[in-house]
C-alpha positions in Angstrom: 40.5 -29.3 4.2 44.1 -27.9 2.6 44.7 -31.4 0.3 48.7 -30.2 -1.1 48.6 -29.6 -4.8 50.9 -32.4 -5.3 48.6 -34.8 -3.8 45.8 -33.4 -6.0 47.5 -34.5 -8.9 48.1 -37.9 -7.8 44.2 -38.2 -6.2 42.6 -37.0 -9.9 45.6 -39.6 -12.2 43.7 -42.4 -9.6 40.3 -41.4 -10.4 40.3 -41.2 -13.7 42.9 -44.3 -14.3 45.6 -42.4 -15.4 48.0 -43.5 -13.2 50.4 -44.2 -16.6 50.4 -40.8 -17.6 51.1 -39.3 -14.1 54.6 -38.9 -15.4 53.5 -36.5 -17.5 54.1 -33.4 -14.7 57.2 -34.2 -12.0 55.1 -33.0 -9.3 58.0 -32.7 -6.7 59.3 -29.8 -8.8 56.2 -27.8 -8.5 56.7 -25.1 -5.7 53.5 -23.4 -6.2 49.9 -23.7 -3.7 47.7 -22.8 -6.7 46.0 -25.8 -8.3 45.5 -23.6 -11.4 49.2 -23.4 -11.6 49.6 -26.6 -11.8 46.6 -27.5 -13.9 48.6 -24.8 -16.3 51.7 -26.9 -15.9 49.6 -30.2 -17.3 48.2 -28.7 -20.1 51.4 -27.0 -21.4 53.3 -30.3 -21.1 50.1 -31.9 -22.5 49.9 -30.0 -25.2 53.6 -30.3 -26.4 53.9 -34.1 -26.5 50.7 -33.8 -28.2 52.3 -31.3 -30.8 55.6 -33.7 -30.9 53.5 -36.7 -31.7 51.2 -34.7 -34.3 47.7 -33.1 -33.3 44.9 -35.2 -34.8 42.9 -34.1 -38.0 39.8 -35.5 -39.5 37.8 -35.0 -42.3 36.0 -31.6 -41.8 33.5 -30.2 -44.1 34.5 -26.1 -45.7 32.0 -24.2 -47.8 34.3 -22.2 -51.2 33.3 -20.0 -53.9 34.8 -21.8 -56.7 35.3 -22.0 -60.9 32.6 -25.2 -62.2 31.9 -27.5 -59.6 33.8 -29.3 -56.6 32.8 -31.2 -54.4 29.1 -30.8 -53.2 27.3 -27.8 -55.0 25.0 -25.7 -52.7 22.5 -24.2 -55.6 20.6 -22.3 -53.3 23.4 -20.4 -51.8 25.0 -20.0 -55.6 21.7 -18.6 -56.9 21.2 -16.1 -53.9 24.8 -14.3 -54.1 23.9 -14.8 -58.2 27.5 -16.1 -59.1 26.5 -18.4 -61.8 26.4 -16.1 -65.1 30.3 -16.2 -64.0 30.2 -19.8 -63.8 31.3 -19.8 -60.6 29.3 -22.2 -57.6 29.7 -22.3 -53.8 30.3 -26.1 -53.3 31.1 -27.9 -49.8 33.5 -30.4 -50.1 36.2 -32.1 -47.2 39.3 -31.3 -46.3 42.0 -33.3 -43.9 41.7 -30.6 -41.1 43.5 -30.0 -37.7 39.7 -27.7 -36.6 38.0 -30.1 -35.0 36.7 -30.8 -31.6 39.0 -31.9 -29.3 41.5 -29.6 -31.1 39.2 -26.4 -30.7 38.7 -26.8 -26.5 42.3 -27.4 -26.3 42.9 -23.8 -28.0 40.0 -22.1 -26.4 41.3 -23.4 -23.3 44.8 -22.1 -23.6 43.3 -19.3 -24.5 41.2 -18.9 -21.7 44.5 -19.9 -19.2 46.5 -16.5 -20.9 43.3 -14.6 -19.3 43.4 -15.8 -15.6 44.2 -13.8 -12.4 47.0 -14.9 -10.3 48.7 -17.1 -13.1 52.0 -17.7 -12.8 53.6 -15.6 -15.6 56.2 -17.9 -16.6 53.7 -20.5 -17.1 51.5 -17.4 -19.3 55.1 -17.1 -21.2 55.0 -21.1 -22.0 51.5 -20.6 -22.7 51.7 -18.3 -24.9 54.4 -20.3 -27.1 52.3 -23.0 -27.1 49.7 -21.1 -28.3 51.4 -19.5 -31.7 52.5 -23.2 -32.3 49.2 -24.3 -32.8 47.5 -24.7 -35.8 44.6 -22.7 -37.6 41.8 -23.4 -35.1 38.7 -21.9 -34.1 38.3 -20.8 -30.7 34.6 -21.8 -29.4 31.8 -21.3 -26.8 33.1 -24.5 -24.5 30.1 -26.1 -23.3 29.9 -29.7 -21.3 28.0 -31.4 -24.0 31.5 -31.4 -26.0 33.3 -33.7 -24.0 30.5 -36.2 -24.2 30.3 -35.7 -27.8 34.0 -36.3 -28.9 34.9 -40.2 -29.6 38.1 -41.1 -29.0 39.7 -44.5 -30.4 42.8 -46.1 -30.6 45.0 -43.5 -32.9 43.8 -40.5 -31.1 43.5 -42.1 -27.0 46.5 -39.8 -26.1 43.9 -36.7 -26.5 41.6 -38.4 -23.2 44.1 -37.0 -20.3 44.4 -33.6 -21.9 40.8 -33.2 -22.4 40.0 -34.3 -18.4 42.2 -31.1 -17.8 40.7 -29.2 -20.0 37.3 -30.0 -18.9 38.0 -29.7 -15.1 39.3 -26.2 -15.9 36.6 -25.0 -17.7 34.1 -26.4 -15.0 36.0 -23.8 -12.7 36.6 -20.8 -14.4 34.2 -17.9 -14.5 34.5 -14.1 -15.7 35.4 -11.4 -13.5 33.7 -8.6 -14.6 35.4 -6.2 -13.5 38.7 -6.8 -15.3 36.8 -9.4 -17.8 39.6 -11.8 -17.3 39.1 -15.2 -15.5 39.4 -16.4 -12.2 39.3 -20.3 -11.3 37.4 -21.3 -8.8 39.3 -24.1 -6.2 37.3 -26.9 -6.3 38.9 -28.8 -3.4 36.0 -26.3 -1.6 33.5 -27.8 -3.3 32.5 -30.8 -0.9 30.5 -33.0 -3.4 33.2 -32.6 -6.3 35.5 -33.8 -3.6 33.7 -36.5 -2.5 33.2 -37.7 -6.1 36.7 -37.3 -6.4 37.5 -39.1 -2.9 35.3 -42.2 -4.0 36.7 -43.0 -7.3 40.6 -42.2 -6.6 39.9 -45.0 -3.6 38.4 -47.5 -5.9 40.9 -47.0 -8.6 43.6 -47.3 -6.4 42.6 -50.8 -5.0 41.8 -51.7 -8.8 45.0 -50.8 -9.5 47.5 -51.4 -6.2 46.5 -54.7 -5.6 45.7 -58.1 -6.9 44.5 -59.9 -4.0 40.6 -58.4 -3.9 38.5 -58.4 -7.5 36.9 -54.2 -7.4 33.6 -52.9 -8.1 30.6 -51.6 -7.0 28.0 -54.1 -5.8 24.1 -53.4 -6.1 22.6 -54.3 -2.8 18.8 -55.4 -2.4 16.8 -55.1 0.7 16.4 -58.6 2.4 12.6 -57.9 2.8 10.3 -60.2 2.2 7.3 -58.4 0.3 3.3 -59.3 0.5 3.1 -58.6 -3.5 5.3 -57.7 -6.8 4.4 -53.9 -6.5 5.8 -54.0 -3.1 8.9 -55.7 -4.1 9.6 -53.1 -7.5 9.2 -50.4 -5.4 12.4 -51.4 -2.9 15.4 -49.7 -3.8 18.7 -50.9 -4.6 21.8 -49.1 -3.1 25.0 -49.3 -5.0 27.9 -49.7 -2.4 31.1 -47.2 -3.0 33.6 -49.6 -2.8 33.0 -53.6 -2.5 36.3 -55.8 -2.6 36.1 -59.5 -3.2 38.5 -62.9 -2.5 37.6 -66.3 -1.7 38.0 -66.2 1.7 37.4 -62.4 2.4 34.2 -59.3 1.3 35.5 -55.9 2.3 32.5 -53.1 2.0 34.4 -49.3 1.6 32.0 -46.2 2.3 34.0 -43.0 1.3 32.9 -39.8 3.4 34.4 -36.3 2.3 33.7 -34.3 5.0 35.6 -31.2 6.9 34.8 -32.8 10.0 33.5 -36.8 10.4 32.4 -36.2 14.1 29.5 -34.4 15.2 29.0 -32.4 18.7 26.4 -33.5 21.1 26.3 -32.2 25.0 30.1 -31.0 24.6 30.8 -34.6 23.3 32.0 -35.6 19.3 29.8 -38.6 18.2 30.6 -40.2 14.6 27.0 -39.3 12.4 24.6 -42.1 13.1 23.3 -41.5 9.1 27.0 -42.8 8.0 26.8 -45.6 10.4 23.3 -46.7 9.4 24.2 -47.0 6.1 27.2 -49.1 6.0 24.9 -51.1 9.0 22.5 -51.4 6.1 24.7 -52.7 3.6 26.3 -55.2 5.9 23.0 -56.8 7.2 21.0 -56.9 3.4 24.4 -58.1 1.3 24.1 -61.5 3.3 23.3 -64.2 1.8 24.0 -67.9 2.1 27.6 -67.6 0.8 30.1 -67.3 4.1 31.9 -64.6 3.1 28.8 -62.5 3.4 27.9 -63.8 6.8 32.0 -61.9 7.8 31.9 -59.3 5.6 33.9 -56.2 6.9 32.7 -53.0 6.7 34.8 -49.6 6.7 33.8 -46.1 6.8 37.2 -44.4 5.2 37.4 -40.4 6.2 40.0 -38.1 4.7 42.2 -36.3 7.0 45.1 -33.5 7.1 45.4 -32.9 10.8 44.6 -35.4 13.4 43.9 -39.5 12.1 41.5 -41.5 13.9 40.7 -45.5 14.1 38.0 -47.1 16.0 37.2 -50.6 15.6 33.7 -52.5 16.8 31.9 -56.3 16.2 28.5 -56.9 15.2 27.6 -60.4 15.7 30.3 -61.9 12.9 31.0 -58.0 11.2 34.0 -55.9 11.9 33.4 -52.4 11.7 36.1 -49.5 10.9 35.7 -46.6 11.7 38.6 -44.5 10.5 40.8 -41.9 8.4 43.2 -41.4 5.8 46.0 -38.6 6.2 45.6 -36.8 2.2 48.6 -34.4 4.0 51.4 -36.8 4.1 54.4 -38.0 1.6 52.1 -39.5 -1.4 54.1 -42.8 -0.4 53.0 -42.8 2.9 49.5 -42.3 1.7 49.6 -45.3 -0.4 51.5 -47.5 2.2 48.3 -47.0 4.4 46.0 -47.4 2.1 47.0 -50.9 1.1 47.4 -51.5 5.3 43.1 -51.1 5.6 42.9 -54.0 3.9 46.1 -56.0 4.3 
């Protein structure tokens, strides 16, 4: 499923509510197909309004041979390389650095960029500008336990869209050993990245494109009725994708990335019964005594980049969709139908 790159962009500012920043890269200008090159084009522009507003520094702890004492003395370290007859000490004391964290995988992943395949070379040349702009900084091992352990706040929030980008391109570069530069991997191939992805740009975008519906995910118990309490804990609860409340209306969304939403049975394409029963499930164990329940629409939202599709059916007091969403047309087109579904 060829998504354009343009579209991409828009699809990952949705999912992960940064649809204020999506200014940050004027996506009509990009002429390249390769989504490292434009992931390259967010991190350079990234990285200069980053530089323009100052790069963030913190306290950071350094280790220094020095005259008496400063700071923190290490005595073991001072007695092993036997420097105090010359009453000198190694003492660890902070410093108001730029090396820290979120600074370091923005390097390394610069860094990284100068060493891909197949990179556009002007956007190596901006690159590597960038790069000699920056700071002393260490270059690390980038690992995914570093994202979860920066925290961001208030006077350094600017760093959270850069870092998304920086952590989706390290998720998707590996080494080619033959030339020991990189290559990125396209994750638009990856079907369960993509349906990740899929799921929360939908979500956000309702969140965010309209005020009629309140957006979230609704936790859906089985409307069985259990002989004991064992019984009953050992139910499961399924989260809905997409559940979008009013007073008068409950719209359920189930998201399905998939190359193809029909299957082929005796020459003929049926939709997947599994997708089916599990929107029927959420429909028939959300009711309750509240009306809106008892009319709660369901829809089962496909992407598509060739031929759309829309079939409708009724359950007793249920209408079902049954359709798709064109991820290959003018991004204003795309949102135009997307706030149709549920107008």
């Amino acid at each position: 499923m060829q998504i354009p790159i343009q579209n991409i962009y828009y699809l990952l500012c949705y999912a992960w509510n940064k649809l204020d920043e999506s200014d940050i890269v004027n996506v009509k200008a990009i002429n390249t197909t390769e989504l490292i090159d434009l992931f390259a084009k967010i991190l350079i522009n990234s990285t200069a309004r980053l530089l323009k507003q100052g790069l963030d520094r913190n306290y950071v702890e350094h280790e220094y041979i020095v005259n008496g004492i400063k700071g923190k003395l290490n005595l073991s370290a001072s007695v092993k390389q036997n420097i105090l007859p010359a009453s000198k000490t190694i003492c660890l004391y902070d410093e108001f650095d730029y090396n820290i964290l979120h600074n370091q995988i923005l390097k390394t992943t610069i860094s990284k960029l100068l060493r891909v395949n197949k990179l556009d070379e002007g956007l190596k040349i901006e690159l590597h500008h960038l790069f000699q702009k920056l700071p002393p900084i260490s270059e690390i091992k980038i690992r995914n336990s570093h994202f979860i352990q920066i925290r961001l706040h208030r006077n350094n929030y600017h760093y959270d869209f850069v870092l998304k980008v920086c952590q989706i391109i390290n998720d998707n570069l590996f080494i080619d050993e033959s030339s020991g530069n990189y290559k990125f991997k396209d994750f638009t191939r990856n079907d369960k990245a993509m349906a990740r992805l899929f799921e929360e740009f939908v979500r956000n975008f309702y969140k965010i494109e309209q005020s009629d519906f309140k957006v979230k995910r609704d936790n859906i118990k089985w409307n069985f009725v259990s002989e004991n309490e064992e019984g009953s804990r050992m139910l499961p609860i399924s989260q809905t994708d997409i559940s979008l409340h009013s007073s008068t209306r409950k719209i359920i969304i189930d998201t399905k990335y998939y190359k193809d939403a029909f299957k082929t049975r005796f020459s003929q394409e049926k939709f997947d019964s599994t997708h089916l029963y599990q929107l029927f499930s959420y429909l028939k164990n959300q009711e309750s005594d509240l009306e809106i329940t008892k009319t709660c629409e369901g829809i089962l939202l496909y992407p598509a980049v060739e031929t759309g599709f829309k079939f409708c059916y009724e359950y007793e007091t249920h209408r079902i969709i049954i359709m798709s969403i064109n991820l290959n047309q003018d991004w204003y087109d795309i949102k135009k139908d997307l706030l149709e579904i549920i107008s």
